[in-house]
Backbone bond lengths (Angstrom), bond angles and torsions (degrees), N, CA, C in turn:
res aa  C-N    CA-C-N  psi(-1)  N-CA   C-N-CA  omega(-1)  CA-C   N-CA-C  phi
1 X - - - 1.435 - - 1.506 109.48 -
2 X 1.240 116.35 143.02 1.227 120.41 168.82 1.496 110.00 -111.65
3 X 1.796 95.37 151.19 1.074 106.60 -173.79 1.702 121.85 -122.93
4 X 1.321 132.21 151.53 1.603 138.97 -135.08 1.877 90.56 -67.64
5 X 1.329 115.00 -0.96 1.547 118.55 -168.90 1.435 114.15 -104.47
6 X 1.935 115.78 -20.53 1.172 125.40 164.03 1.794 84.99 105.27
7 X 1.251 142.21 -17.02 1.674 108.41 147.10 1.050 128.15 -51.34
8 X 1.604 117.64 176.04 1.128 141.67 172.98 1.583 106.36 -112.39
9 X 1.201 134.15 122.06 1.399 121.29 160.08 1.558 91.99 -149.91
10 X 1.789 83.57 150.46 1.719 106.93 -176.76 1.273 109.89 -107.62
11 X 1.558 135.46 150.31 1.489 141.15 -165.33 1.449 104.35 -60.42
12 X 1.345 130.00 -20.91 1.395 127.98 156.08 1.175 112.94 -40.19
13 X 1.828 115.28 -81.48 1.577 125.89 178.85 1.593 112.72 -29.68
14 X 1.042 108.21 -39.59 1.597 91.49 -162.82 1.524 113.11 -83.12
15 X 1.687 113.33 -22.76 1.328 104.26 -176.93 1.777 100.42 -92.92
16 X 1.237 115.18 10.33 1.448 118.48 164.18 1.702 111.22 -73.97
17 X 1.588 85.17 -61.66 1.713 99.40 176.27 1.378 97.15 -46.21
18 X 1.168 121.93 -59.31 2.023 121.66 -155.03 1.584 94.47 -54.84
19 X 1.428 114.54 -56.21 1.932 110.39 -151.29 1.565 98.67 -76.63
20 X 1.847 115.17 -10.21 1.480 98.41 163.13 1.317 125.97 -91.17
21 X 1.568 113.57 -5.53 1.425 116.11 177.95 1.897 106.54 -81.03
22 X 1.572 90.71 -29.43 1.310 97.44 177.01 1.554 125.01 -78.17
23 X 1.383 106.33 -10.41 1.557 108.07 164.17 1.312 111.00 -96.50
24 X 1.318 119.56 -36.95 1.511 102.03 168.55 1.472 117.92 -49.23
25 X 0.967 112.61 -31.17 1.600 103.80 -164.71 1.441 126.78 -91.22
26 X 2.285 84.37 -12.26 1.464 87.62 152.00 1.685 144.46 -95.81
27 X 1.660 101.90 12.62 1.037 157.24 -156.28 2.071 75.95 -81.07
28 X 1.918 72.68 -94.36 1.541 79.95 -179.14 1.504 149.30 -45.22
29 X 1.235 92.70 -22.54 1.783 93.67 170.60 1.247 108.52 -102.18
30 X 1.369 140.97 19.95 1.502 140.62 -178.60 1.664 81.31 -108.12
31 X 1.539 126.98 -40.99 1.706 110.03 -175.60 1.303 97.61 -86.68
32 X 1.235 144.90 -20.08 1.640 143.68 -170.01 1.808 82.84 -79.17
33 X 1.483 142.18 -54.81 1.174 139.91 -157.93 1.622 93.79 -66.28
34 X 1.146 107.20 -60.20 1.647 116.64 179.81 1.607 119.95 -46.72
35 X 1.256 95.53 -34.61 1.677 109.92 -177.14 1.645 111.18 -63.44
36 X 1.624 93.98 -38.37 1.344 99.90 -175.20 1.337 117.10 -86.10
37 X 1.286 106.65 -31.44 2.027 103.64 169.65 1.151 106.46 -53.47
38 X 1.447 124.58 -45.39 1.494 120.26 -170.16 1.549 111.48 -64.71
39 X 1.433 106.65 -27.84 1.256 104.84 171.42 1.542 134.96 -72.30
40 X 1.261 107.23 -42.23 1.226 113.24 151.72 1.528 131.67 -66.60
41 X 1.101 105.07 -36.20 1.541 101.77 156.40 1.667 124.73 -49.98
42 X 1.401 111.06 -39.12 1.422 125.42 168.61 1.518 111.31 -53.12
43 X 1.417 91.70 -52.54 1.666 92.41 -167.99 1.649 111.20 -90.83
44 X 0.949 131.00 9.65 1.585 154.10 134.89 1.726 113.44 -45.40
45 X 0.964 109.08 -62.67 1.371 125.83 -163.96 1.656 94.53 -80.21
46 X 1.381 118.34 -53.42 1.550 105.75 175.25 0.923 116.61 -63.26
47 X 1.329 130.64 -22.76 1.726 117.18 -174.91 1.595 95.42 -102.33
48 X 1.373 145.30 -10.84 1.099 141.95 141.86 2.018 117.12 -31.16
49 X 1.469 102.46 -50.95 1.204 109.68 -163.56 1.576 100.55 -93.60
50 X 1.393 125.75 -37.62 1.447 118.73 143.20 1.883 129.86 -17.12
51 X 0.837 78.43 -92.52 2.126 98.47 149.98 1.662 107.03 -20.16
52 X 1.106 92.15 -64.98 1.744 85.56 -168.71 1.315 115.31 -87.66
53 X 1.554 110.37 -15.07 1.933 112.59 157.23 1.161 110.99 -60.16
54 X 1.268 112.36 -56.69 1.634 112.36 -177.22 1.813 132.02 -69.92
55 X 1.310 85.65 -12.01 1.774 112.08 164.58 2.046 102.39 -64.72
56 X 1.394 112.77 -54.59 1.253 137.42 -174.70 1.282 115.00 -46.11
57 X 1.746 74.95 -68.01 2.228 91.03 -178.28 1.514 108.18 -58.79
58 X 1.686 130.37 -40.40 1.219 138.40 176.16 1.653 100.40 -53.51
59 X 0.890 123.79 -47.71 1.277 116.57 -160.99 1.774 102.79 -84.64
60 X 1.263 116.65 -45.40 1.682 116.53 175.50 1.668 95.57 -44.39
61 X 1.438 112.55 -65.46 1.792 120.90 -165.62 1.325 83.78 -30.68
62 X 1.372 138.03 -80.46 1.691 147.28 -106.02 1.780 79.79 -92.84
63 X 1.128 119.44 -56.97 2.014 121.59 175.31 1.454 96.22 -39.88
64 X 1.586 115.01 -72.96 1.985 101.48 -177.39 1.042 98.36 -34.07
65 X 1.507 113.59 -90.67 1.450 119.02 -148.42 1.220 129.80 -22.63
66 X 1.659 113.55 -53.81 1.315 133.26 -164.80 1.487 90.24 -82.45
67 X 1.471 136.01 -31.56 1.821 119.04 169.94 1.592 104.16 -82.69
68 X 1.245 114.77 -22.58 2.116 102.61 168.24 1.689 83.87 -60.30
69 X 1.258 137.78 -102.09 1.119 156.40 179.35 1.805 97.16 36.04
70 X 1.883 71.18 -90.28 1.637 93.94 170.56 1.539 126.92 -26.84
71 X 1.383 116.49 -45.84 1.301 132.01 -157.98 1.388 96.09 -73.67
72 X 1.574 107.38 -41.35 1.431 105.77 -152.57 1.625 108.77 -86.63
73 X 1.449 93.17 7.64 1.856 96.78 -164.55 1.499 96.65 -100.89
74 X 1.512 109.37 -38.76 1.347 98.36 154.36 1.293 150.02 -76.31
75 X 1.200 120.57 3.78 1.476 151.91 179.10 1.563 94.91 -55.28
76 X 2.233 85.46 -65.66 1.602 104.05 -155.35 1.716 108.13 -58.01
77 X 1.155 89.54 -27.26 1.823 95.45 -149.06 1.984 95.38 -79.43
78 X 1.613 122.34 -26.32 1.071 114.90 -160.99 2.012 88.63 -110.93
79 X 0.842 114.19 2.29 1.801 122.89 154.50 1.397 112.50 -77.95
80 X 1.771 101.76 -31.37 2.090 91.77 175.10 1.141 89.65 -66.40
81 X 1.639 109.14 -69.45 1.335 114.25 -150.19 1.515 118.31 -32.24
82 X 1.336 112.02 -53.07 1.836 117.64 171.90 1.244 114.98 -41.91
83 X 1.787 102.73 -44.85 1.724 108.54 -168.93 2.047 94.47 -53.88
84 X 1.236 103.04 -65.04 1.348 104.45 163.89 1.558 149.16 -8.48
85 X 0.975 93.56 -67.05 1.718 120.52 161.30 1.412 110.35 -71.32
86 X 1.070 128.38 -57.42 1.673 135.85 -172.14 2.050 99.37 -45.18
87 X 1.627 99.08 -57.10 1.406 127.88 177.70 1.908 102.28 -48.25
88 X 1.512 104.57 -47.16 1.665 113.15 176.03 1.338 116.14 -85.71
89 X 1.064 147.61 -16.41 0.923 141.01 129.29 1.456 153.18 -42.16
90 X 1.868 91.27 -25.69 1.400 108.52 178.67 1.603 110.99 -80.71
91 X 1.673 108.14 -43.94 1.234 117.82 155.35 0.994 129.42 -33.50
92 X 1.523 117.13 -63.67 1.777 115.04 -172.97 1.705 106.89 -73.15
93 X 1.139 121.97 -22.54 1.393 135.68 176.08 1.851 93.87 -60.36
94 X 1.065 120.24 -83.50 1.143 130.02 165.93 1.950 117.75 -12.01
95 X 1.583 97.83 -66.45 1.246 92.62 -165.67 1.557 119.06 -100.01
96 X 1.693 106.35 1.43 1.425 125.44 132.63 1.966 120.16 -29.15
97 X 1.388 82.22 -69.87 1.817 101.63 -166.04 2.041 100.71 -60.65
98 X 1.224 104.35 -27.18 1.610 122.25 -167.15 1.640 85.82 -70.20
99 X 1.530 110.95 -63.09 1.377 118.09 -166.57 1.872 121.76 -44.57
100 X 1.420 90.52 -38.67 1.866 111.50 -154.93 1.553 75.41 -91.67
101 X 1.218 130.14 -57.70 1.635 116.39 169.67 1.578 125.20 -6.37
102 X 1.856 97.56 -78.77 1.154 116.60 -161.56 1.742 107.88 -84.34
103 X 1.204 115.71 -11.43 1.651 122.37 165.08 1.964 106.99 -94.45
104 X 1.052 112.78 11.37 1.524 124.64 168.12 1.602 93.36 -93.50
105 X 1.374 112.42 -61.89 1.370 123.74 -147.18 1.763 85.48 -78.59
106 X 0.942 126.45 -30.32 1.618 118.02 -174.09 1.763 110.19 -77.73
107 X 1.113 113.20 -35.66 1.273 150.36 163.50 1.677 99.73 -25.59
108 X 1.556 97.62 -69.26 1.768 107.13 -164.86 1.691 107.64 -62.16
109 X 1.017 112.50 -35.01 1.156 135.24 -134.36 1.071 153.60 51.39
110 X 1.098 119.89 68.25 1.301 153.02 -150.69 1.426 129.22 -129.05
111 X 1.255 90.52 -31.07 1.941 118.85 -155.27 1.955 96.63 -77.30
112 X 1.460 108.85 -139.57 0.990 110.44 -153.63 1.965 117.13 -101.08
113 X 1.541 78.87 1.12 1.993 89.76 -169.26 1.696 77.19 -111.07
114 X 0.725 157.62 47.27 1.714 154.13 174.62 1.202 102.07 -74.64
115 X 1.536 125.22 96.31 1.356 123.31 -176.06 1.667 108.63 -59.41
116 X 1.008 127.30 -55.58 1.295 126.27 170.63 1.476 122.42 -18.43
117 X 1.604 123.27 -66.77 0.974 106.53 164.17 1.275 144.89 -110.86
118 X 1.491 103.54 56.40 1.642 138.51 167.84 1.829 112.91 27.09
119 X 1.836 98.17 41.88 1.301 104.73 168.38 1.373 135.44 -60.44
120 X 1.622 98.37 -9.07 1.470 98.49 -160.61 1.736 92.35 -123.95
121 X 1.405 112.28 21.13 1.381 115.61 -166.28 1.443 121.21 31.72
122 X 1.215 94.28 66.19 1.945 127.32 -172.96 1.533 102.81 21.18
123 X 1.722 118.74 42.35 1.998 89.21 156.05 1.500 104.11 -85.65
124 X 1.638 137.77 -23.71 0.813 122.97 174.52 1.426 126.28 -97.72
125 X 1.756 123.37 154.17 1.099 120.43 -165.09 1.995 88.64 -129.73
126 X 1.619 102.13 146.83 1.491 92.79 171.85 1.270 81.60 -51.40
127 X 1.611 129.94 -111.24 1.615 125.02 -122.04 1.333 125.45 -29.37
128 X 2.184 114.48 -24.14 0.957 82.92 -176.72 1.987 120.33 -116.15
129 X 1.587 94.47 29.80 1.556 113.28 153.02 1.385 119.45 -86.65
130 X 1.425 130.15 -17.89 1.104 137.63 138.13 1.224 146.67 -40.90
131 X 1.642 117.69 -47.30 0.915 148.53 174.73 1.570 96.92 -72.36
132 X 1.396 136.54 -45.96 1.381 133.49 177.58 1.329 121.02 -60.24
133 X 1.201 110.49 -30.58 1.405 130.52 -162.94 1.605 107.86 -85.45
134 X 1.406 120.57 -33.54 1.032 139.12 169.76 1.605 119.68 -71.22
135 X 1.365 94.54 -44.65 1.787 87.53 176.30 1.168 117.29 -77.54
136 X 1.502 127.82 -18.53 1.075 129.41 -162.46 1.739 127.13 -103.88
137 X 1.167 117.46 97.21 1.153 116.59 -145.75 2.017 101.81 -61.71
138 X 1.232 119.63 161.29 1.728 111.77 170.14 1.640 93.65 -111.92
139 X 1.408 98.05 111.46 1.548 104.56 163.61 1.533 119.76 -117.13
140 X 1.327 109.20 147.14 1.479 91.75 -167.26 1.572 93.77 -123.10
141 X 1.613 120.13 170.68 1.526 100.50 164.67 1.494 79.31 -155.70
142 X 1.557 99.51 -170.16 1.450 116.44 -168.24 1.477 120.89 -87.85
143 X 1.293 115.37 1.41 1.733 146.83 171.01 1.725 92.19 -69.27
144 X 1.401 107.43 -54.91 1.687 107.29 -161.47 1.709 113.22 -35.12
145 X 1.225 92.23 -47.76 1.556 100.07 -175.96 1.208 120.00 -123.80
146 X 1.517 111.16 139.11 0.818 119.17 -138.77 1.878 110.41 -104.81
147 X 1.185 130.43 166.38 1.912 95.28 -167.59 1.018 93.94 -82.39
C-alpha cells in the first residue's frame, strides 16, 4: 500500500511500529515510575536527616539551658553570699572604728579608767586598760556573726 507521503508500508509494519511505540512507552513510564521512587526516596531520607538534626538541636537547647540554669543558680547564691559579707564587713568595720574610738578615748585620759575620778573605784588604771588593749590583737572573722 501506498501511502499520501510516498512510503510503502504493509499491515505487518504498522503493528510492528505500534507494539514498539508501545513498548517504548512502556519503557518510559517504568523509568519515569522509577525516577520517582528515587525521588521520593531522596526526599525521605532528607527529611529523615532533618528529623534527626532537629532531634540534636532539641537536645543541645535542653544541655544550654539546663547549664544557663545552673550558671544562674550560682550567680544567685554567690551574690547572697557577697550581699552577706559586704553586710559583715560593714559590721566589723563599724565595730573596729567603735574599738580604736574607745582605746583613743582611754588613751587621753579621759575615758573610763580616769584615775582622777575614781569611777571604777581605782582597780583600773589608764596604763593598765591600755596595756590590754595593746596586747590584744582585734581579729574578726566570718564565724563572728552569725546569719
Amino acid at each position: 500500500m501506498a501511502s499520501s507521503s510516498g512510503t510503502t508500508t504493509s499491515y505487518g509494519g504498522d503493528s510492528d511500529l505500534q507494539e514498539e511505540m508501545d513498548q517504548r512507552k512502556r519503557r518510559r513510564m517504568i523509568s519515569n515510575r522509577e525516577s520517582a521512587r528515587r525521588s521520593r526516596m531522596r526526599k525521605q531520607k532528607h527529611l529523615n536527616d532533618l528529623m534527626t538534626q532537629l532531634s540534636q538541636l532539641r537536645n543541645e537547647i535542653n544541655r544550654v539551658m539546663g547549664s544557663i540554669s545552673m550558671t544562674t543558680q550560682r550567680y544567685m547564691s554567690v551574690e547572697a553570699e557577697n550581699s552577706v559579707l559586704r553586710a559583715q564587713v560593714a559590721e566589723l568595720s563599724y565595730r573596729l572604728r567603735s574599738l580604736n574610738e574607745i582605746m583613743a578615748f582611754t588613751d587621753t585620759g579621759t575615758g573610763f579608767a580616769d584615775e582622777q575620778s575614781g569611777e571604777f573605784g581605782g582597780e583600773f588604771t589608764n596604763d593598765s586598760l591600755s596595756y590590754v588593749y595593746t596586747c590584744q590583737p582585734i581579729l574578726a572573722s566570718a564565724e563572728m556573726i552569725m546569719y
